[in-house]
C-alpha positions as CSV (number, residue, x, y, z in Angstrom):
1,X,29.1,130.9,64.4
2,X,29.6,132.8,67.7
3,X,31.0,130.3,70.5
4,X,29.3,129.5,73.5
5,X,30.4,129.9,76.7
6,X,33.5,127.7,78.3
7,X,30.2,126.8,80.8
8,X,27.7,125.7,78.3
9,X,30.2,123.8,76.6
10,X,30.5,121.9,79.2
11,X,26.7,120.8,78.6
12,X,27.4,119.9,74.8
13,X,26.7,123.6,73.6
14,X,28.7,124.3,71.1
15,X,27.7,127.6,69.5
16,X,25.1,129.6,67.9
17,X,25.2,129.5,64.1
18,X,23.5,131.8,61.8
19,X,24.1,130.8,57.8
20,X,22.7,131.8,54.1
21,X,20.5,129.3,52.4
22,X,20.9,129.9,48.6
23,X,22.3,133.0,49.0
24,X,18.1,133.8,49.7
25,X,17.6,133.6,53.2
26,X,19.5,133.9,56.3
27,X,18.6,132.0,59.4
28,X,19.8,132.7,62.7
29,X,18.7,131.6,65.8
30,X,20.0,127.7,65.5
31,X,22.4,126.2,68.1
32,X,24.6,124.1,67.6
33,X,25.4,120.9,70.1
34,X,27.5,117.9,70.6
35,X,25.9,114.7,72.1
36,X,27.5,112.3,74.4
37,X,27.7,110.2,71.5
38,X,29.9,112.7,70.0
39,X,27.5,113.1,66.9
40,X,26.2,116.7,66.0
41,X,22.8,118.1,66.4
42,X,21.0,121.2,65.6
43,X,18.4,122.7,67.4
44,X,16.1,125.4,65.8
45,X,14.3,128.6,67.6
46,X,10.9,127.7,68.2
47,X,8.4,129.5,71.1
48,X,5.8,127.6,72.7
49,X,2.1,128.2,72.2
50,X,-1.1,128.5,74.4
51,X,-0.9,124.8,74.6
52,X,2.9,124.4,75.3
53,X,3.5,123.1,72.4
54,X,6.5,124.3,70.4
55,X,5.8,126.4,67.3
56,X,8.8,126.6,64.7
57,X,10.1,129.6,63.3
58,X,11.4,127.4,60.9
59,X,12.8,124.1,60.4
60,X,13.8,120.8,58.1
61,X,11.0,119.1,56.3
62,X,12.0,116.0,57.5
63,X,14.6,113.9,58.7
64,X,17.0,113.5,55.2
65,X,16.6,117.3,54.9
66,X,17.7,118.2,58.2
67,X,20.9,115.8,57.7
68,X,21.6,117.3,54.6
69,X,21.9,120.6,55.9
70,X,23.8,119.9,59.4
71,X,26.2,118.7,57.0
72,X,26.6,121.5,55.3
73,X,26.7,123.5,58.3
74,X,29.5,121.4,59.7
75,X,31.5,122.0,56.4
76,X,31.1,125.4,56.1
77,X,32.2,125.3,59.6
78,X,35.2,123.3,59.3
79,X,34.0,120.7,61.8
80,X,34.3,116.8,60.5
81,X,31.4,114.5,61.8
């Protein structure tokens, strides 16, 4: 993970992560925030199309999946939820 910033900190960024899945594929791009609430949250790249809408590069299937794999990010990261 390369930290953010002491200034986007300050706004709940915490860093950008980049990681191996199965020792297949790595994924970079995702960043890494804290909520008010104090939980963690990923955010994956995306770009927006003609319409504005946001088109993923990639991202969790659905909700289980994506807090199955924050939760290995935070482990591998040393971070307790």
């Amino acid at each position: 993970m390369t930290e953010a910033s002491v200034k986007d900190q300050k706004s709940g960024l915490v860093g950008y992560v980049r990681c191996r899945v199965n020792n297949m594929f790595e994924v970079d791009g995702m960043t890494l925030r804290r909520k008010e609430d104090g939980e963690y949250t990923l955010s994956f790249p995306r770009k927006s199309g003609y319409s504005s809408d946001p088109h993923f590069f990639f991202r969790p299937l659905n909700k289980d999946v994506e807090e199955t794999f924050l939760r290995q990010v935070l482990v591998a990261l040393g971070f307790k939820r």
